[in-house]
KOLPANU-234222 format. One line per 3 residues: for each residue x, y, z of C-alpha. Coordinates in nm, 4 decimals. Layout:
REM KOLPANU-234222
X Y Z  ...
***
This chain:
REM KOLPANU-234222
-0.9402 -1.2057 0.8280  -0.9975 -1.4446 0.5170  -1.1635 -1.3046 0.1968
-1.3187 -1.5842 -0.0390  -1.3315 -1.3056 -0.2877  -1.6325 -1.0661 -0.4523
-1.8567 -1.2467 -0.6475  -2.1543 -1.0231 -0.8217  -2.4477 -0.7882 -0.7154
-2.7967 -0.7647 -0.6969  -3.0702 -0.7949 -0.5192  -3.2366 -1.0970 -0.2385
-3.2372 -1.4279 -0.2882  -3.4579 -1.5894 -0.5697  -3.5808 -1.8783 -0.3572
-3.9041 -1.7637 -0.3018  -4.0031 -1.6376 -0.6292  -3.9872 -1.9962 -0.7537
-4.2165 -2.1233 -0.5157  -3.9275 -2.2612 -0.2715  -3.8375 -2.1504 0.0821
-3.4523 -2.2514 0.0545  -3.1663 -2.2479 -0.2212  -3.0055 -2.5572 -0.0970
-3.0688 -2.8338 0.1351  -2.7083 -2.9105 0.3152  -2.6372 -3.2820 0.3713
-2.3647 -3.3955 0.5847  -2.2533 -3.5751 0.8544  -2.1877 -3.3740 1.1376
-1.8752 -3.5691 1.2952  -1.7056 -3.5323 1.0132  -1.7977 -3.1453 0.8716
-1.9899 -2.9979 1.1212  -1.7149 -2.7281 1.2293  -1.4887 -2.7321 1.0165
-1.5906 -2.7726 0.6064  -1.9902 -2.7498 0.6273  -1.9689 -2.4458 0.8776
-1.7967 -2.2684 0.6238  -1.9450 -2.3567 0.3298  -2.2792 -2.2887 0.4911
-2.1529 -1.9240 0.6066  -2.0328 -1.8738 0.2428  -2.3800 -1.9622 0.0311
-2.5476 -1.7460 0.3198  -2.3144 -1.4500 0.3193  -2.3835 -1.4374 -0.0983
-2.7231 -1.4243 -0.0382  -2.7962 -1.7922 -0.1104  -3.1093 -1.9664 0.1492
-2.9394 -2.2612 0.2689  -3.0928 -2.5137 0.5262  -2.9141 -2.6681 0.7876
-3.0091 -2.8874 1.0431  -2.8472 -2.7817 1.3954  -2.9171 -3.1412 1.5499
-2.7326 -3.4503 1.5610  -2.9990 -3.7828 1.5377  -2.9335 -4.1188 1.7166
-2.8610 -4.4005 1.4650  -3.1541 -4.6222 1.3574  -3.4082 -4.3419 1.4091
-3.6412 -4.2170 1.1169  -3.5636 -3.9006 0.9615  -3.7333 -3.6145 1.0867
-4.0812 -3.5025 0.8769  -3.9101 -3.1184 0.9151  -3.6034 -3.2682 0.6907
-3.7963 -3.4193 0.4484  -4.0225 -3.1038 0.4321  -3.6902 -2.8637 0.3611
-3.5550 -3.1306 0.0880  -3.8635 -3.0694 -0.1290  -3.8660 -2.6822 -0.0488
-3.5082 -2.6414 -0.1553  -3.4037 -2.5722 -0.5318  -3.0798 -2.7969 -0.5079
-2.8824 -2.9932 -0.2390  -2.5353 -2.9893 -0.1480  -2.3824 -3.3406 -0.0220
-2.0607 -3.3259 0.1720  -1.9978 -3.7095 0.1136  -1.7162 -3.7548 0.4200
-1.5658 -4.0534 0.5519  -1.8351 -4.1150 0.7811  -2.1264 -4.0065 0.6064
-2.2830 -4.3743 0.5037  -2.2282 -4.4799 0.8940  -2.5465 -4.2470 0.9612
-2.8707 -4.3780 0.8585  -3.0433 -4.0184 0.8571  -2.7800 -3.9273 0.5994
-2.8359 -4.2407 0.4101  -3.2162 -4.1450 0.4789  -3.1701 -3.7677 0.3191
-2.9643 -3.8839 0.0665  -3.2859 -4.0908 -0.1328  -3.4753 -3.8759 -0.0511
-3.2787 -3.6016 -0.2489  -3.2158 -3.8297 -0.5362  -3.5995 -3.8643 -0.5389
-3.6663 -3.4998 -0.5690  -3.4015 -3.5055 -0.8236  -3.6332 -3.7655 -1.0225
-3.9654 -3.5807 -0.9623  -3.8467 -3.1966 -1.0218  -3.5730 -2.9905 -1.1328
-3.4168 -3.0677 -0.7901  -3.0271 -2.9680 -0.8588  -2.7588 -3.1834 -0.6555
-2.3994 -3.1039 -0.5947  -2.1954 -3.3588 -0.4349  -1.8752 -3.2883 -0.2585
-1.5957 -3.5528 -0.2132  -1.5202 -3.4469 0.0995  -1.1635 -3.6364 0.1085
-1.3128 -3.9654 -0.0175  -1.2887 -4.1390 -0.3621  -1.5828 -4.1149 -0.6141
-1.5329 -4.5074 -0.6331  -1.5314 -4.5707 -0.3148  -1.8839 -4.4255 -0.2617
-1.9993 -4.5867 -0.6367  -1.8672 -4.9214 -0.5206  -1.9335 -4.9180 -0.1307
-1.5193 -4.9875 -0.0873  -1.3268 -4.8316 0.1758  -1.5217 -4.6814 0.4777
-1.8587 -4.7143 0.2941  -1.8158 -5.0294 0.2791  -1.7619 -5.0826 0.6681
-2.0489 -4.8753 0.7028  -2.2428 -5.0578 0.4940  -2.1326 -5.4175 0.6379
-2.1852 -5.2700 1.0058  -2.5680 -5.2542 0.8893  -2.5942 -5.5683 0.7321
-2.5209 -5.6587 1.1021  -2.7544 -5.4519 1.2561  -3.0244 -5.5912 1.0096
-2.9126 -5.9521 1.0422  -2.9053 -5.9358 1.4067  -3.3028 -5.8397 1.3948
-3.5453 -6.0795 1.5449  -3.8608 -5.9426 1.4250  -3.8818 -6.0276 1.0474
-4.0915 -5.7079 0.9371  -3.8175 -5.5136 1.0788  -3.5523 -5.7156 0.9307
-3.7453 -5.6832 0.6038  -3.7527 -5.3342 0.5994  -3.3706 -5.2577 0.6728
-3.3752 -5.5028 0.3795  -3.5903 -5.2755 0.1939  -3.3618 -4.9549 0.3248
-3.0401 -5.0884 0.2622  -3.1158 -5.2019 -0.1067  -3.2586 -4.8285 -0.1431
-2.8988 -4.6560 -0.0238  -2.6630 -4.8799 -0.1976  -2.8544 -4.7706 -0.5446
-2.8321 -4.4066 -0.3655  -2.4515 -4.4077 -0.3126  -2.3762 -4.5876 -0.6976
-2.6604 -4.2831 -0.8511  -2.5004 -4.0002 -0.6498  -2.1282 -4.0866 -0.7608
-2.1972 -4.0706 -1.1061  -2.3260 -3.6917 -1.0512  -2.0520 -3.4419 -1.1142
-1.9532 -3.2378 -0.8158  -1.6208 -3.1578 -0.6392  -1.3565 -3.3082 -0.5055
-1.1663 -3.1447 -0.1936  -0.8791 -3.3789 -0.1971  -0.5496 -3.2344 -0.1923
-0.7279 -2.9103 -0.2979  -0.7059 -2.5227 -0.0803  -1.0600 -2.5679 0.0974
-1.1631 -2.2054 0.0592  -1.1162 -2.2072 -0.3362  -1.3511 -2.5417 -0.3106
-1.5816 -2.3160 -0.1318  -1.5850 -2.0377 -0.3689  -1.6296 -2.2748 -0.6811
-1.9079 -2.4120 -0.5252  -2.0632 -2.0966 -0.4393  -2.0209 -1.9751 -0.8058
-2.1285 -2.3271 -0.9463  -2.4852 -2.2592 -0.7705  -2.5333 -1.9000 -0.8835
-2.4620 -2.0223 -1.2213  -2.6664 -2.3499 -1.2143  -2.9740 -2.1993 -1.0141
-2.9359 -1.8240 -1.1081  -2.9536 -1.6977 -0.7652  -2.8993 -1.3109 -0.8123
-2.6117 -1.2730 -0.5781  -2.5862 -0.9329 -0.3115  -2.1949 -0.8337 -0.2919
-1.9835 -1.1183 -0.0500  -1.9240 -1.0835 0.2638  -1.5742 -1.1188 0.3183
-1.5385 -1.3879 0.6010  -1.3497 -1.1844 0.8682  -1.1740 -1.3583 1.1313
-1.0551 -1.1557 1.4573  -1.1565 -0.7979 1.3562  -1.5491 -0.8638 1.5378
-1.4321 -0.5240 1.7870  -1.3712 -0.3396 1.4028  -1.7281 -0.3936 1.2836
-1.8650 -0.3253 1.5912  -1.7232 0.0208 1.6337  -1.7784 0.1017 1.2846
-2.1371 -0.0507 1.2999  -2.1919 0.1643 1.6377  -2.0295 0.4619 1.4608
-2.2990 0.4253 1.1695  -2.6069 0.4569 1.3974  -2.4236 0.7678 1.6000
-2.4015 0.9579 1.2860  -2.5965 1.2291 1.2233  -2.8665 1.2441 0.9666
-2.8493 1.6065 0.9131  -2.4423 1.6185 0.8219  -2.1832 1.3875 0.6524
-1.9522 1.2047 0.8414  -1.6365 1.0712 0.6808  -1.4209 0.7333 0.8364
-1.0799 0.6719 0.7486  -0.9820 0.3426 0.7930  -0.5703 0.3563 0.8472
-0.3065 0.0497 0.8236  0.0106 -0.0978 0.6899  -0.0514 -0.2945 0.3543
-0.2106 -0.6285 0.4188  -0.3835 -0.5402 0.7546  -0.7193 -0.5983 0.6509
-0.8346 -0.2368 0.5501  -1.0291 -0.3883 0.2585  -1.1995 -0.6428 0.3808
-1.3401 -0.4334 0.6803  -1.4681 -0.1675 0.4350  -1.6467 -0.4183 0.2295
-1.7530 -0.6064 0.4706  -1.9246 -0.3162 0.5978  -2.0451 -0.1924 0.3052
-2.2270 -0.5352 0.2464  -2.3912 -0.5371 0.5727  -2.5053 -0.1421 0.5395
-2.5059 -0.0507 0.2022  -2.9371 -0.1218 0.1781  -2.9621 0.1451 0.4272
-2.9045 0.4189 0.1895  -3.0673 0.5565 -0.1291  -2.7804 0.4339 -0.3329
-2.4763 0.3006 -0.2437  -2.0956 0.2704 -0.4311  -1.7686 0.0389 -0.3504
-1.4648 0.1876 -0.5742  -1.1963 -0.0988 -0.4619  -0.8399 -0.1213 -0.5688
-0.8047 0.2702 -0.6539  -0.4017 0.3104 -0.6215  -0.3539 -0.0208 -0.8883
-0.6245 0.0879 -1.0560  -0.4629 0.4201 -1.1464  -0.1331 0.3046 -1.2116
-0.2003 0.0448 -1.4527  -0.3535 0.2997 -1.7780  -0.3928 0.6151 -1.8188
-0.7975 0.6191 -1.8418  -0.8042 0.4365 -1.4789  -0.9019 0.7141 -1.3269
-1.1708 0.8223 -1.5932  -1.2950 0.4728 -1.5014  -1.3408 0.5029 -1.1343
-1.5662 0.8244 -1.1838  -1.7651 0.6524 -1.4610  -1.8432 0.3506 -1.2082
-1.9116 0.6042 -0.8910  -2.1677 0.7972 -1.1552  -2.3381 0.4763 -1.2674
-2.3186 0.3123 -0.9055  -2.5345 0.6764 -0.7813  -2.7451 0.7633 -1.0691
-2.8480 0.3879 -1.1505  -2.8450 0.3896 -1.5062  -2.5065 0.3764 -1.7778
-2.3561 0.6910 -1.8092  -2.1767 0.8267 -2.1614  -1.8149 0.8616 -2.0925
-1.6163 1.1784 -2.1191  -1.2631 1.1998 -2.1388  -1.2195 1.5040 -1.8503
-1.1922 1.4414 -1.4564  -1.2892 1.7763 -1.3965  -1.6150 1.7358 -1.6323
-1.6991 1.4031 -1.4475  -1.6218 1.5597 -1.0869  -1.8827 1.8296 -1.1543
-2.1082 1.5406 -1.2710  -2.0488 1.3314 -0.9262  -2.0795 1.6905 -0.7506
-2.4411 1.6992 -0.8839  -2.5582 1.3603 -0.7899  -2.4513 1.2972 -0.4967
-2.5811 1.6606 -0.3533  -2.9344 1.4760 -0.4079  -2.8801 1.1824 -0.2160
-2.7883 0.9831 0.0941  -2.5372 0.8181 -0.0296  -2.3135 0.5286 0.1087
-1.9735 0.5692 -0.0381  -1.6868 0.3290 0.0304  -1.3428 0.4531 -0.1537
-1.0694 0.1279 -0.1271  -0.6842 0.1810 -0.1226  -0.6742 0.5767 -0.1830
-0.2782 0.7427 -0.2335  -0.3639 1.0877 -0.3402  -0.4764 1.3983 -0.2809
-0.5678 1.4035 -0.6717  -0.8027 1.0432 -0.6413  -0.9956 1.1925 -0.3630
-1.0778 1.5565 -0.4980  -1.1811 1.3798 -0.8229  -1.4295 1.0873 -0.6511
-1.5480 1.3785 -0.3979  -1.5200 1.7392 -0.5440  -1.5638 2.0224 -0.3088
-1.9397 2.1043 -0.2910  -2.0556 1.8871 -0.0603  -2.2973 1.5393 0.0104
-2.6395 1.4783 0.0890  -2.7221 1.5196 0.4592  -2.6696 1.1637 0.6092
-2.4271 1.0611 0.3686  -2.0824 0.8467 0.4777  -1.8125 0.8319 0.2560
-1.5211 0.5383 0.4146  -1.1998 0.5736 0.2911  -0.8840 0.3331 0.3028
-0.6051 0.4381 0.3039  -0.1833 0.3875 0.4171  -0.1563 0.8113 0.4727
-0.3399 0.9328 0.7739  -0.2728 1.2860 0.5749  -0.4900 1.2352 0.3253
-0.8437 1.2671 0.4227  -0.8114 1.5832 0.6368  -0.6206 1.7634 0.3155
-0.8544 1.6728 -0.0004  -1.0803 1.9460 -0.1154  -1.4152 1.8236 0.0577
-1.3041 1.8433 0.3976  -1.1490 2.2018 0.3608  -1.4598 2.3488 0.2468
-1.7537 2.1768 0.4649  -1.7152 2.2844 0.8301  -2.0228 2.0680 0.8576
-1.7894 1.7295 0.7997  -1.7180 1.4963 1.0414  -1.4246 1.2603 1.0524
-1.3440 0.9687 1.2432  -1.0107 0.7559 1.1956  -1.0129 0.4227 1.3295
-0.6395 0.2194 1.3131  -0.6818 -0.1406 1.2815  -0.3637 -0.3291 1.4470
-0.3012 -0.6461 1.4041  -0.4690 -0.9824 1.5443  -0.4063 -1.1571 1.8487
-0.2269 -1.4634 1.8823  -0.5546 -1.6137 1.8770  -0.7101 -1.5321 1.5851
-0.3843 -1.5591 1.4451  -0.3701 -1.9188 1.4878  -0.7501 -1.8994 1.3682
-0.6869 -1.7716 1.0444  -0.3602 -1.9410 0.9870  -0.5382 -2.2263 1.0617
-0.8640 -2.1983 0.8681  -0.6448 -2.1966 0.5482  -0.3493 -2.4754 0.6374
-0.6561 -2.7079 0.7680  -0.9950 -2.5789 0.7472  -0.9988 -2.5510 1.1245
-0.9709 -2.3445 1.4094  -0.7147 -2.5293 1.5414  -0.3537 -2.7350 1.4009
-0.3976 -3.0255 1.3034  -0.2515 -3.3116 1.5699  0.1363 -3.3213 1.5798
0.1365 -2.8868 1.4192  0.0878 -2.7265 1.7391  0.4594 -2.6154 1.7441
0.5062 -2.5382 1.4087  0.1902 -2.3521 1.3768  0.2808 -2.1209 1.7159
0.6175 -2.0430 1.4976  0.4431 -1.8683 1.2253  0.1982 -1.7298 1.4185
0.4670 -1.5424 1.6006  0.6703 -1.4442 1.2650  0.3461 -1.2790 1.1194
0.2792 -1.0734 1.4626  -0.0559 -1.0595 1.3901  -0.0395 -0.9630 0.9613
-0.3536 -1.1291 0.8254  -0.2245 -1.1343 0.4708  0.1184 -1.3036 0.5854
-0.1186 -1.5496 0.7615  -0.3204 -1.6022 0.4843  -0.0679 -1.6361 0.2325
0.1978 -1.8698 0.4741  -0.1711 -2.0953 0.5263  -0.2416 -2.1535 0.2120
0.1320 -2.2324 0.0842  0.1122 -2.4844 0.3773  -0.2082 -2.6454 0.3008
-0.1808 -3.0253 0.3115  0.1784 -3.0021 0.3639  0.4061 -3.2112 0.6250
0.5373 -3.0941 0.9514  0.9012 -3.1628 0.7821  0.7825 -2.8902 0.5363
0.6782 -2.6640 0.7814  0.9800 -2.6737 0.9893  1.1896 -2.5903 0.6369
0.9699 -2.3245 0.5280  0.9765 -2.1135 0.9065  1.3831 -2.1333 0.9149
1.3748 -2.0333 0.5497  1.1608 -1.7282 0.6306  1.3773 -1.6264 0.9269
1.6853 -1.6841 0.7414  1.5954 -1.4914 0.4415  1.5438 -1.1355 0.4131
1.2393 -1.1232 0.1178  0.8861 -1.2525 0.2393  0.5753 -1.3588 0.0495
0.4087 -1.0373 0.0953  0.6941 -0.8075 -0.0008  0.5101 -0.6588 -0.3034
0.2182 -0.5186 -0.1184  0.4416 -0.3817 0.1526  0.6514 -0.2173 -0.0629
0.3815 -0.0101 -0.2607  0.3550 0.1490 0.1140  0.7361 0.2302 0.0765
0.7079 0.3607 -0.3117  0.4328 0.5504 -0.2298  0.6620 0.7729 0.0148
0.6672 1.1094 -0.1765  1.0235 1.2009 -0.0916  1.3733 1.0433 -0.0993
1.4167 1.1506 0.2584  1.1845 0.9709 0.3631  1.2438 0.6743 0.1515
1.6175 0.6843 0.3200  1.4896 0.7173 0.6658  1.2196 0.4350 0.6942
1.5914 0.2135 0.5545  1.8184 0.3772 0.8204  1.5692 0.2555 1.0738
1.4793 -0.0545 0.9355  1.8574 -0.1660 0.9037  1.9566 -0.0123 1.2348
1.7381 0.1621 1.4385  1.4398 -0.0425 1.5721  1.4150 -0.0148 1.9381
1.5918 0.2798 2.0125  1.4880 0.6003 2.1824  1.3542 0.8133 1.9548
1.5390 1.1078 2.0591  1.8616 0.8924 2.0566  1.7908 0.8145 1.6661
1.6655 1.1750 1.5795  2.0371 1.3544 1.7470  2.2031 1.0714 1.5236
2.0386 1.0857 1.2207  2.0470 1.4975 1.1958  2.4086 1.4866 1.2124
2.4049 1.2166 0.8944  2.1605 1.5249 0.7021  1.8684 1.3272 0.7376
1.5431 1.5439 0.7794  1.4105 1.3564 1.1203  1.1534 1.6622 1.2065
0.8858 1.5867 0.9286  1.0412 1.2226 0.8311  0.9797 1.0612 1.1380
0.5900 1.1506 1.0876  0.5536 1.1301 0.7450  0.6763 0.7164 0.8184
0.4106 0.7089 1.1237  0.1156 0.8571 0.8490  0.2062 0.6180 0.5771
0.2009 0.3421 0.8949  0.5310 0.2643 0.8328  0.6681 0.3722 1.2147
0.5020 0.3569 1.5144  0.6196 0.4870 1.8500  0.6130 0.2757 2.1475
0.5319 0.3512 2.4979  0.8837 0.3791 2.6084  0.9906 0.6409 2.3258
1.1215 0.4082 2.0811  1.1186 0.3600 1.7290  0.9032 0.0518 1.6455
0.8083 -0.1403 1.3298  0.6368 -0.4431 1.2563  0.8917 -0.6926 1.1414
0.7556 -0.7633 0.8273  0.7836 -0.4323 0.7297  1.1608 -0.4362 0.9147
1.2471 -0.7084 0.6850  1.0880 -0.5572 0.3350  1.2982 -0.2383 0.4317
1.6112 -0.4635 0.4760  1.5078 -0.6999 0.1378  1.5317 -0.3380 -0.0311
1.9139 -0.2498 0.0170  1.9966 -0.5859 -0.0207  1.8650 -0.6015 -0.3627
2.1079 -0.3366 -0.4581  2.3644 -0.6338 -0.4825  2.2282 -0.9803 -0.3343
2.5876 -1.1321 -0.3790  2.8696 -0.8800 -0.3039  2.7627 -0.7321 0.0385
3.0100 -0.4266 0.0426  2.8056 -0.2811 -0.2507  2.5472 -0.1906 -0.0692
2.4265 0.1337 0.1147  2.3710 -0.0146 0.4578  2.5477 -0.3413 0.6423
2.3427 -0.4939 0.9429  2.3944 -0.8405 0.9023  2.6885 -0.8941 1.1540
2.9067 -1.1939 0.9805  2.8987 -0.9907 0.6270  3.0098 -0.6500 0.8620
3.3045 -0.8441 0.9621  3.3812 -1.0326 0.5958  3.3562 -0.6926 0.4315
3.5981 -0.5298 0.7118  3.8199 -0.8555 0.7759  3.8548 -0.8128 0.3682
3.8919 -0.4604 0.3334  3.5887 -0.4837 0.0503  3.4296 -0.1608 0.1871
3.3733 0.1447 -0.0487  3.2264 0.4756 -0.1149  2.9034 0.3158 -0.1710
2.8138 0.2394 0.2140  2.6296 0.4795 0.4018  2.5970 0.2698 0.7309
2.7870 -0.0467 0.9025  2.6466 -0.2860 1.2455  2.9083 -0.5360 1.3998
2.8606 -0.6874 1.7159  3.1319 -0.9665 1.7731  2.9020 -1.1028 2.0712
2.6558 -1.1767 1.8529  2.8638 -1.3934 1.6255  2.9616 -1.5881 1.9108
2.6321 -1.6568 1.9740  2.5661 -1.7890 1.6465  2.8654 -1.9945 1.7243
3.0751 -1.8317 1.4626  3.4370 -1.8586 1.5153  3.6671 -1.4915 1.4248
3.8968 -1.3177 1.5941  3.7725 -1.0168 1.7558  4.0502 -0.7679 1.5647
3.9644 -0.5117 1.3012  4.2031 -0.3125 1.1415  4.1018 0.0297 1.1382
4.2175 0.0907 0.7770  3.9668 -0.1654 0.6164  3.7319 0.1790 0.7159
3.9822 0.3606 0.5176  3.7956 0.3711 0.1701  3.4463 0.4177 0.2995
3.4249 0.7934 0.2562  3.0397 0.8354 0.2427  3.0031 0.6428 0.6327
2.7727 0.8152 0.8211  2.6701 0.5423 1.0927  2.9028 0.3143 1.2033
2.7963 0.0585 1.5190  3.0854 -0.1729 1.6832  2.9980 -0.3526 1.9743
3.2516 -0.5726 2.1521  3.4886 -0.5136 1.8653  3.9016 -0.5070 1.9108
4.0119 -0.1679 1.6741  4.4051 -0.1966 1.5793  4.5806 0.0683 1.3766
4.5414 0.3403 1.6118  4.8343 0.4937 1.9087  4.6593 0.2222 2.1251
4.4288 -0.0610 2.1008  4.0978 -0.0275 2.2246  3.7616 -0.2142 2.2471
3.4514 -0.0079 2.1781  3.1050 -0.1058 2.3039
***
């Protein structure tokens, strides 16, 4: 899923009410653009609510330009030009590019072009691959026998070189060595700004999450106009939560009489005291339509909400909820207007079924829907779209590219962030930047995973979801439940408390299961407690600092838990002897797990090896 970010509200486009069928008339040349740059761009302007023209044929070179193009040139309000490498070797583009410069002359006709990883010279000075277009008709006109004809393409060729030097002296945007999707959004912004298009609330592009918005979409029509139904979208952080609920909420939000999207709730609240003063003071402008005076009591402005939203159907979407005490204020008790939905999203299955609302309307109806993660196919789709602009690697990346997609498992915010850190890089720096991400324990996302690990309400469970991460993924979970009571860790209500908060998931065969970003944040945790000196932390998994901190006798009170496998060393080709002396466990008097595979113990009546 990619999200080119919320731009503003309001109502359809403007086109019409200036006399013009279309905002923009796209130019381009399809073997360049077509599915990659111009596809996007095009779903972009449409998705804010911006008429955009497009035409869905190719044309054979040397034919006239269709009367249908020249027609949607004059109706537009502006053109875009994705100047490419090949644009100048097609005479329609050539063709539409007068044209547009003409309608520029005779109106307020606004024109953007885009440097679409060309030079602003080379199109000003025909150099480069304009140029070779440009000689390759020179050809074709020389080689004409009939000398109207020849005098025509003359005539033509005269007209595109002035074209090519006028539209290079326009400001627009450059795409080289730029993130494609932020030269996408500028644009976009550029023509709400230049032609005043009143923008509806983005659509956030979503890519492999079509089987989402289709059950939520189905789920919408099911629902009952004479009660309120309630959906609680569930995930880890980074799934794609958000941009699910507001891309829903952008495609249904007309079909109500008024319509809210509180986004961001959790930071929101953290960050001042007032934040969640603010939240009700949008939701009561959002309903009622006009500026409400602020009060400085949640309970005053939950009475207020209470009121209006017992009058009508309202379409309420509440983003990135952590309490109990953020969802009694945004819904009171008393009720909705029949037909009303209320989406919530949300880390803590929990919450939803324990806030004030759905305790005192029998009438409710809730629906939870889990998102996963994506397939290895829209993986490499997303990845993709923001390394290249593509569905697909680039030549020579197909290996490289499989290698993240299988370190992510499916995470569209690891995808999204790993793509865009690799945009325009080399394969040498992809190969680099996948061993450094195995190799180190941190990732790029670790912030928004851990807010679903400080959000955990009690140390026990805090301690838990580390105890597994360090050393318990892929055991039985009755295995890790007899081990961890003996240690004093509360399994009975940990265990699901970690599975609400989609921390833990249980997998078909019993066992404890996590996805290994979250594995890794949970590891990236203890090792902050001291990144250098290993035996001063709580928990040892990494098997070559196990064996320095026994060989060494380093261990203290401090560790909780302790992994050594000597076979795995050897397979990562690290030469030690296989002997530990038992009394390097000597000072470690708060050990409560202790793993040794393949490991020689000496200090005790006999030596032994323990597996």
């Amino acid at each position: 899923m990619v999200v080119l970010s919320e731009l503003f509200e309001g109502s359809s486009s403007s086109s019409s009410t200036h006399g013009h069928i279309y905002d923009i008339f796209l130019s381009f040349r399809g073997l360049d653009t077509r599915n990659n740059f111009t596809a996007y761009l095009r779903k972009a302007l449409m998705d804010a609510n911006i008429t955009t023209f497009l035409d869905g044929e190719e044309i054979e070179t040397g034919e006239d330009l269709k009367p249908e193009l020249e027609s949607a040139i004059k109706a537009s309000r502006a053109s875009v030009i994705v100047l490419s490498k090949n644009y100048a070797s097609s005479t329609w583009c050539l063709d539409e590019l007068v044209l547009i410069l003409e309608q520029r002359m005779k109106s307020n006709h606004v024109v953007i072009p885009i440097f679409y990883h060309v030079e602003p010279t080379d199109v000003r000075k025909q150099q480069s691959s304009f140029g070779d277009a440009m000689a390759k008709h020179r050809q074709t006109m020389e080689s004409e026998t009939n000398a109207n004809k020849r005098s025509k393409w003359a005539q033509k060729m005269d007209r595109w070189k002035k074209a090519l030097t006028e539209v290079a002296d326009i400001k627009g945007k450059d795409v080289n060595g730029r993130i494609e999707p932020e030269v996408i959004e500028e644009i976009v912004k550029d023509v709400y700004h230049r032609l005043h298009v009143p923008l509806k609330s983005r659509l956030p592009l979503l890519i492999g999450m079509e089987s989402s918005v289709k059950f939520i979409t189905s789920w919408l029509k099911d629902a009952s106009s004479h009660r309120v139904n309630i959906l609680t979208i569930l995930g880890m952080g980074g799934i794609g939560k958000t941009s699910l609920a507001k891309y829903v909420y952008g495609l249904h939000c007309r079909e109500f009489h008024t319509a809210s999207y509180i986004g961001d709730i959790s930071r929101r609240c953290d960050e001042k005291f007032s934040g969640l003063l603010d939240l009700q003071k949008q939701l009561c402008d959002d309903i009622s339509k006009t500026a409400s005076i602020q009060v400085h009591d949640v309970s005053t402005y939950t009475s207020k909400i209470e009121n209006l939203v017992a009058h009508k159907k309202v379409l309420l979407v509440l983003d990135d909820i952590d309490s109990l005490t953020q969802l009694d204020a945004l819904l009171g008790s008393n009720g909705f207007h029949p037909g009303s939905i209320v989406i919530v999203t949300t880390k803590d299955a929990w919450l939803t079924e324990s806030c004030a609302l759905f305790k005192t309307n029998l009438k409710l109806k809730h629906t939870k829907h889990m998102l996963k993660g994506l397939s290895q196919i829209d993986s490499q789709k997303l990845l993709c779209f923001h390394a290249f602009m593509s569905n697909n690697p680039n030549e020579g990346y197909e290996e490289v590219s499989e290698n993240f997609v299988m370190y992510c498992e499916g995470h569209p915010l690891a995808l999204e962030i790993l793509g865009k850190s690799l945009h325009n890089r080399d394969v040498a720096y992809w190969e680099d930047r996948i061993k450094w991400l195995k190799k180190e324990t941190g990732s790029p996302i670790n912030n928004v995973l851990r807010m679903s690990f400080d959000s955990l309400p009690s140390e026990n469970d805090k301690e838990l979801f580390k105890h597994i991460a360090c050393f318990f993924v892929g055991i039985d979970r009755d295995v890790a439940e007899t081990i961890l009571k003996a240690c004093d860790i509360d399994t009975r209500f940990g265990i699901t408390n970690l599975i609400d908060n989609c921390l833990l998931s249980i997998g078909w065969n019993n066992e404890l299961t996590m996805h290994q970003l979250l594995q890794k944040m949970g590891r990236s945790i203890v090792h902050e407690e001291s990144p250098d000196k290993p035996w001063k932390r709580s928990r040892l998994w990494c098997h070559a600092e196990s064996f320095k901190v026994l060989k060494r006798k380093k261990g203290k009170g401090n560790l909780l838990g302790l992994a050594l496998d000597m076979q795995m060393l050897e397979k990562e080709k690290l030469r030690v002897s296989m002997e530990v002396k038992t009394d390097a466990l000597g000072d470690m008097d708060n050990l409560m797990l202790l793993q040794l595979n393949y490991v020689n113990l000496l200090g005790l009546t006999r030596t032994f090896q323990k597996k």
